[in-house]
Each structure stands twice: as structure tokens, then as C-alpha cells.
LUMSEMAR-665319 format. One record per residue (C-alpha): x, y, z; residue in one letter. Coordinates in nm, 3 decimals, always signed. Layout:
<sites>
SITE    east   north      up residuo
SITE       X       Y       Z       A
...
</sites>
This chain:
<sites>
SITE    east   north      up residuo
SITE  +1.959  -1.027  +6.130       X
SITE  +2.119  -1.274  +5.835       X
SITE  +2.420  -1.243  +5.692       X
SITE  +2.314  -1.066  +5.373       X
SITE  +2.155  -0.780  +5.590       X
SITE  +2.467  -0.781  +5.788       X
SITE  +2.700  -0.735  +5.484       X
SITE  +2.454  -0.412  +5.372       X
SITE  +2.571  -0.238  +5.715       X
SITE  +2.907  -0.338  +5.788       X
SITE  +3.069  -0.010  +5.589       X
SITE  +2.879  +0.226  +5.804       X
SITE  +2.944  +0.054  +6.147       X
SITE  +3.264  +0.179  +6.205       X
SITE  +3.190  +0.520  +6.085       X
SITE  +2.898  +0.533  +6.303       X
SITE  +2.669  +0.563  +6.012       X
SITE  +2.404  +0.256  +6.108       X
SITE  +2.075  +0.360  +6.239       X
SITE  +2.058  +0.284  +6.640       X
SITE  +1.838  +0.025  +6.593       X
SITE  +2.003  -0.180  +6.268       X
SITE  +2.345  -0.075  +6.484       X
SITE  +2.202  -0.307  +6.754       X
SITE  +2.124  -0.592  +6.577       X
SITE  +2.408  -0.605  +6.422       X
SITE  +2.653  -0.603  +6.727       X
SITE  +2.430  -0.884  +6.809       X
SITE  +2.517  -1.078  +6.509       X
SITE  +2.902  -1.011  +6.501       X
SITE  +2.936  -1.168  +6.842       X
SITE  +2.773  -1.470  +6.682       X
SITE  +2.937  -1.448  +6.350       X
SITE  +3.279  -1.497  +6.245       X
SITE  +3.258  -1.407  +5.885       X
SITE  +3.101  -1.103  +5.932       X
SITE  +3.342  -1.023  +6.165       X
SITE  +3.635  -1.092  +5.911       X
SITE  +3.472  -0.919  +5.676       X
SITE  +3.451  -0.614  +5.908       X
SITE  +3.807  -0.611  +6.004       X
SITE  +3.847  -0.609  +5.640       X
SITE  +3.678  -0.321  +5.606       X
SITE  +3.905  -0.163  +5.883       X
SITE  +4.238  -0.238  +5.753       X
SITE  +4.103  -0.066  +5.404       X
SITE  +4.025  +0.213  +5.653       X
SITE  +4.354  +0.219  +5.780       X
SITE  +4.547  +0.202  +5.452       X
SITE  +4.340  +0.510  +5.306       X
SITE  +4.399  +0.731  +5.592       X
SITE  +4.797  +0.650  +5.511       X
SITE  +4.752  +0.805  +5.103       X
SITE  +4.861  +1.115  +5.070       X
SITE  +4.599  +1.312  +4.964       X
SITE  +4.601  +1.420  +4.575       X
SITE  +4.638  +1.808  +4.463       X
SITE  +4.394  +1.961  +4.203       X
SITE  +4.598  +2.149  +3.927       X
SITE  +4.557  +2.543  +3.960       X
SITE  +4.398  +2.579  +3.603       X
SITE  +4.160  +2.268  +3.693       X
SITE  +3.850  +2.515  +3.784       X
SITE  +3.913  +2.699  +3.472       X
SITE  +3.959  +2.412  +3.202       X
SITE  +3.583  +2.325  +3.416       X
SITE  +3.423  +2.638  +3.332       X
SITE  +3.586  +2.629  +2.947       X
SITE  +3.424  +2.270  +2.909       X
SITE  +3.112  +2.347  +3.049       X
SITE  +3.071  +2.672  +2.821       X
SITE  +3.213  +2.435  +2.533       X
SITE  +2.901  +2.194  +2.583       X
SITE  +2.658  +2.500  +2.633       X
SITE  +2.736  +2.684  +2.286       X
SITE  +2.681  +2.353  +2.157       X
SITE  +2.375  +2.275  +2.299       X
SITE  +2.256  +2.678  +2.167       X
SITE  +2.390  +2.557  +1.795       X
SITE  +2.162  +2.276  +1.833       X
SITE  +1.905  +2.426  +1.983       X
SITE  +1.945  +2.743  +1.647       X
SITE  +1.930  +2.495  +1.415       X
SITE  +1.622  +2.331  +1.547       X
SITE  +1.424  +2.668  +1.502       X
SITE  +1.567  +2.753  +1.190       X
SITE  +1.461  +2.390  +1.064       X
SITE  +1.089  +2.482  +1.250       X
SITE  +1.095  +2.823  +1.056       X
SITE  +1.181  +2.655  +0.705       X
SITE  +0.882  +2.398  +0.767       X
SITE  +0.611  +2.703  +0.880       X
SITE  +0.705  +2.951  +0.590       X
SITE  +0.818  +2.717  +0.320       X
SITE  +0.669  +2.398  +0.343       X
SITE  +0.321  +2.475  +0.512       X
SITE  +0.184  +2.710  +0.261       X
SITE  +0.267  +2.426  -0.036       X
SITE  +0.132  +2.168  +0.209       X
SITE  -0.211  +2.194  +0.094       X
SITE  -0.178  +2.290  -0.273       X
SITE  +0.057  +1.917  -0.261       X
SITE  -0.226  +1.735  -0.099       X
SITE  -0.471  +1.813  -0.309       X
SITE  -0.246  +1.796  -0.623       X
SITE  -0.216  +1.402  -0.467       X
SITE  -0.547  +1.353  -0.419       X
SITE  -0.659  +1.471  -0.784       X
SITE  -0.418  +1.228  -0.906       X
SITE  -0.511  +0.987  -0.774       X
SITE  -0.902  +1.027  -0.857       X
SITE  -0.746  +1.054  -1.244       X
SITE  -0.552  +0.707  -1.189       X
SITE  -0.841  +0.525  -1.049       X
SITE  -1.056  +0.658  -1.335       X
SITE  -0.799  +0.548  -1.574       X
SITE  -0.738  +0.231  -1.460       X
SITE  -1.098  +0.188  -1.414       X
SITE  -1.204  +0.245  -1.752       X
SITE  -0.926  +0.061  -1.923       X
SITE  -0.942  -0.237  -1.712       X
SITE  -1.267  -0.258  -1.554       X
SITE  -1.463  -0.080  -1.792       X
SITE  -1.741  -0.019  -1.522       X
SITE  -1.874  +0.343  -1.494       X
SITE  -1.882  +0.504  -1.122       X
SITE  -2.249  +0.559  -1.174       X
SITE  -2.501  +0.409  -1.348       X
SITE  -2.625  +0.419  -1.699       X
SITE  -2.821  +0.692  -1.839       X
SITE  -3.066  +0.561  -2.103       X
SITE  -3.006  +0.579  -2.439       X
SITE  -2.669  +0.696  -2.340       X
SITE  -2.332  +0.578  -2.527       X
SITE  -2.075  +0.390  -2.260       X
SITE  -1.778  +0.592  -2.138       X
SITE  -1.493  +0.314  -2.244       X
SITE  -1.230  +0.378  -2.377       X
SITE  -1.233  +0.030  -2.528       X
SITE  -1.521  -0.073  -2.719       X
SITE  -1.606  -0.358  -2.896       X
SITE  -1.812  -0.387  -3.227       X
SITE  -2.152  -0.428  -3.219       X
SITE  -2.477  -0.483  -3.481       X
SITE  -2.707  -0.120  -3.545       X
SITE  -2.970  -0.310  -3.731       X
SITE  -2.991  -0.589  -3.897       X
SITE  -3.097  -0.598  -4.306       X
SITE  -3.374  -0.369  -4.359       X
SITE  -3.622  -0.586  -4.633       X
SITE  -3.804  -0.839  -4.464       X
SITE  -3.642  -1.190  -4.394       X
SITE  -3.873  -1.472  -4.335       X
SITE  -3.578  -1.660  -4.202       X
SITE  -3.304  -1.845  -4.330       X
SITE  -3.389  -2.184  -4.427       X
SITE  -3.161  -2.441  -4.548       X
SITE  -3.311  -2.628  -4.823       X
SITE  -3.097  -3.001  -4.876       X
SITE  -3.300  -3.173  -4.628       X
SITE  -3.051  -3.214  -4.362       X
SITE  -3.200  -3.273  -4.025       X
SITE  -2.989  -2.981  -3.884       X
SITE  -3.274  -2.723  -3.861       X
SITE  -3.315  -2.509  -3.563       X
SITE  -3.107  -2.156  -3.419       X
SITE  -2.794  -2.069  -3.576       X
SITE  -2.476  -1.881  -3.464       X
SITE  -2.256  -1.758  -3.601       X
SITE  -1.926  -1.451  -3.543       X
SITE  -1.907  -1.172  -3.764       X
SITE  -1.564  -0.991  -3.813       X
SITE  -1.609  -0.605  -3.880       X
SITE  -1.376  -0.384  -4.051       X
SITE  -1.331  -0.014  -3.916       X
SITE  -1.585  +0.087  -4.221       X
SITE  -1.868  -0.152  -4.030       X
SITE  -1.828  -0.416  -4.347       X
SITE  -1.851  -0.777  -4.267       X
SITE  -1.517  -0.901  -4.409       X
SITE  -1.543  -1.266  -4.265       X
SITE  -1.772  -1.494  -4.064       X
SITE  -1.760  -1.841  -3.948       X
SITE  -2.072  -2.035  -3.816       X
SITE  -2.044  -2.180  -3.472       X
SITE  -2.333  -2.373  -3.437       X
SITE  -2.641  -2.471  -3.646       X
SITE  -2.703  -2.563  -4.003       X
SITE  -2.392  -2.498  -4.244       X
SITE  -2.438  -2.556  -4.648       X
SITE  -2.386  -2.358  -4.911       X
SITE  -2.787  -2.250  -4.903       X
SITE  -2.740  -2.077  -4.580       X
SITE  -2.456  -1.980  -4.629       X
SITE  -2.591  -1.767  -4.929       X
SITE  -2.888  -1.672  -4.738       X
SITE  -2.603  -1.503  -4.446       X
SITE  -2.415  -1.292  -4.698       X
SITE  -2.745  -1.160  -4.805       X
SITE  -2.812  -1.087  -4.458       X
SITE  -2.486  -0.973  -4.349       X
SITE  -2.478  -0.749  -4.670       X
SITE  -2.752  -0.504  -4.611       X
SITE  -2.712  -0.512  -4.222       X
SITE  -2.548  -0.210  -4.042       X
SITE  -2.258  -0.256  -3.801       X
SITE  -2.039  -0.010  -3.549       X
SITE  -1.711  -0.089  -3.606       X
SITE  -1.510  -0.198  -3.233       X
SITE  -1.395  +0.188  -3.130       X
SITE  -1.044  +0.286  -2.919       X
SITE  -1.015  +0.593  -2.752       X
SITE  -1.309  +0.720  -2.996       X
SITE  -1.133  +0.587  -3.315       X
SITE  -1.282  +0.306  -3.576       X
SITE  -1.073  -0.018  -3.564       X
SITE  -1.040  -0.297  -3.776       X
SITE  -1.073  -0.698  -3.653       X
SITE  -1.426  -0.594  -3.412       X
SITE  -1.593  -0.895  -3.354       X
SITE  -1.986  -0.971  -3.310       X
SITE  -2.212  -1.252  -3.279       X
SITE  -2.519  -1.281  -3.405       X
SITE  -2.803  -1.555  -3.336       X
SITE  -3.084  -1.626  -3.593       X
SITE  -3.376  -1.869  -3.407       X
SITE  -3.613  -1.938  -3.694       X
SITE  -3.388  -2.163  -3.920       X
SITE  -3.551  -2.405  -4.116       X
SITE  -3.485  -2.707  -4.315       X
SITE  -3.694  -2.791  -4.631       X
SITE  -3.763  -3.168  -4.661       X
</sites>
């Protein structure tokens, strides 16, 4: 036996609390150890000096203020313990019956956002196209219905400049359909074709770009012509 197991016994070996065995081994140390045995005459002294204190009173009312205490801590425990099942009642009768009218109130709003956002952002129906069928956007832009109804047999630019070949050009649409400006963005560009295109442009048909269902101005479209000609 080492001095730490020593020290763990030393209280009990003069109150004849130490195991026989553990009691044996540790005479056996204290006649080898001198620490151990100062530390268990300390031990004895503090024995001695304890026996000496007089030994302390209770107060009379000391069981009593107990007993108030104790049935002090138990009505609060019950208050806590009432307010808990009133709380539980609220929740069952109140707040469970609107539980699922709330979630599904959340969940249809949320199908309504996403279709919202969807169409005013995305502009992508959930399913796909029906033919023939009109989109579902909110937002959307002009676009041509048919083009002049007499026969063209193209427009041909007639100075002789080697810019032949497909022209195109933007068209901005009124909210009556009307072609109030174009620009050409590529091809041949005189005052020839240019004649030929309001001709064109006058007897064609456009939708006019459409909001929430409603004609609006400043629609843009563009239109391509592929058999433009140049007259040498």
C-alpha cells in the first residue's frame, strides 16, 4: 500500500471503519511511514478537539419553519404544475382545431406566390402548351398576326447598291396594333425600300404587347424579309 491509498483510509482507522484486510495493510505501512503517521495523529487531535465542542441546540420552532418551507415549495410546484395543464388545455381546444385550417391557409399561399412570381418573372407555365392555345403571362410582348394581305414579290431595292440579300428590321406597335416607327437593323437601307416597308408595314396586322390582359403602347417586334433584291 502507497501513500495515496494510505491517505484514502486514515479517517476510518481510528474509528474502526477500515475493512480487515485494507486495516492490515495499512498498520503495515504506518510502521514504515512517518508522514502517514503525522498525518494520522492529525487526524486524532481533530478528534480530540471535536469531542471538546459543546454540542449545538436546534430551536423549538425549527421542525415547524421545516414543514412550512417544504409545503411553501410544494404549492409552488402544484401552481406550476396548474399552469402547465391549463397552457396544455389552451393548445388542445384553441389552437388544435385552427391548426389545420392555418396550414392549409399557408400552403394555398404559398401555391398563389409561386404562381405569381412565376408568371411575372419566369413567365414559364407549370405544364405544357396546349395547341393553338394563347400563353398564360401576364406580360406579353407584341407580336405580327399576318403580314400584308396582296401579294409581295419581295422588296427590292432598285439604286444598284451591292447590299442585296435578307433584311431586318424592329417594328414599334402602338396599343391600336399601328406601326408608329421602325428602324432597319441590318440589310439594304434607301429610300426605295424604305417605301416598299411602309407599304408593307401598312396593310400588315399586329397584336399590340398586352399587361395583365390590357393593350399597351411601345410593343416591339422584329420582322425578317429573305428575298431582298437589288436591281442593277
Amino acid at each position: 500500500m502507497n501513500c495515496g491509498e494510505a491517505g484514502q483510509y486514515l479517517p476510518g482507522y481510528l474509528d474502526g471503519a477500515v475493512p480487515a484486510r485494507q486495516h492490515a495493510k495499512l498498520r503495515e505501512h504506518l510502521s514504515c511511514c512517518r508522514s502517514c503517521r503525522d498525518e494520522l495523529e492529525r487526524y486524532r487531535l481533530m478528534g480530540s478537539c471535536l469531542a471538546n465542542v459543546d454540542r449545538a441546540i436546534p430551536p423549538a420552532d425549527l421542525a415547524v419553519r421545516i414543514r412550512v418551507q417544504a409545503s411553501q415549495l410544494d404549492s409552488a410546484w402544484l401552481s406550476l404544475g396548474r399552469l402547465a395543464s391549463q397552457a396544455r388545455l389552451v393548445f388542445k381546444n384553441i389552437l388544435e382545431p385552427l391548426a389545420v385550417p392555418a396550414t392549409g391557409g399557408l400552403l394555398t399561399a404559398l401555391a398563389v406566390f409561386v404562381l405569381v412570381v412565376q408568371n411575372i418573372l419566369v413567365g414559364v407555365p407549370t405544364s405544357g402548351r396546349v395547341p393553338n392555345d394563347l400563353p398564360l403571362d401576364l406580360v406579353q410582348p407584341a407580336r405580327l398576326e399576318s403580314l400584308a394581305p396582296f401579294p409581295m414579290p419581295g422588296i427590292v431595292a432598285t439604286e444598284g447598291h451591292p447590299d442585296s440579300g435578307a433584311l431586318l428590321l424592329e417594328a414599334t406597335v402602338n396599343a391600336q396594333g399601328q406601326v408608329v416607327f421602325y428602324r432597319i437593323l441590318s440589310g439594304p437601307d434607301n429610300s426605295a425600300v424604305q417605301r416598299q416597308i411602309d407599304q408593307v408595314l401598312l396593310f400588315s396586322r399586329f397584336r399590340p404587347e398586352l399587361s395583365f390582359g390590357l393593350p399597351m403602347a411601345g410593343g416591339r417586334v422584329l420582322l425578317s424579309f429573305s428575298e431582298v433584291h437589288v436591281h442593277g
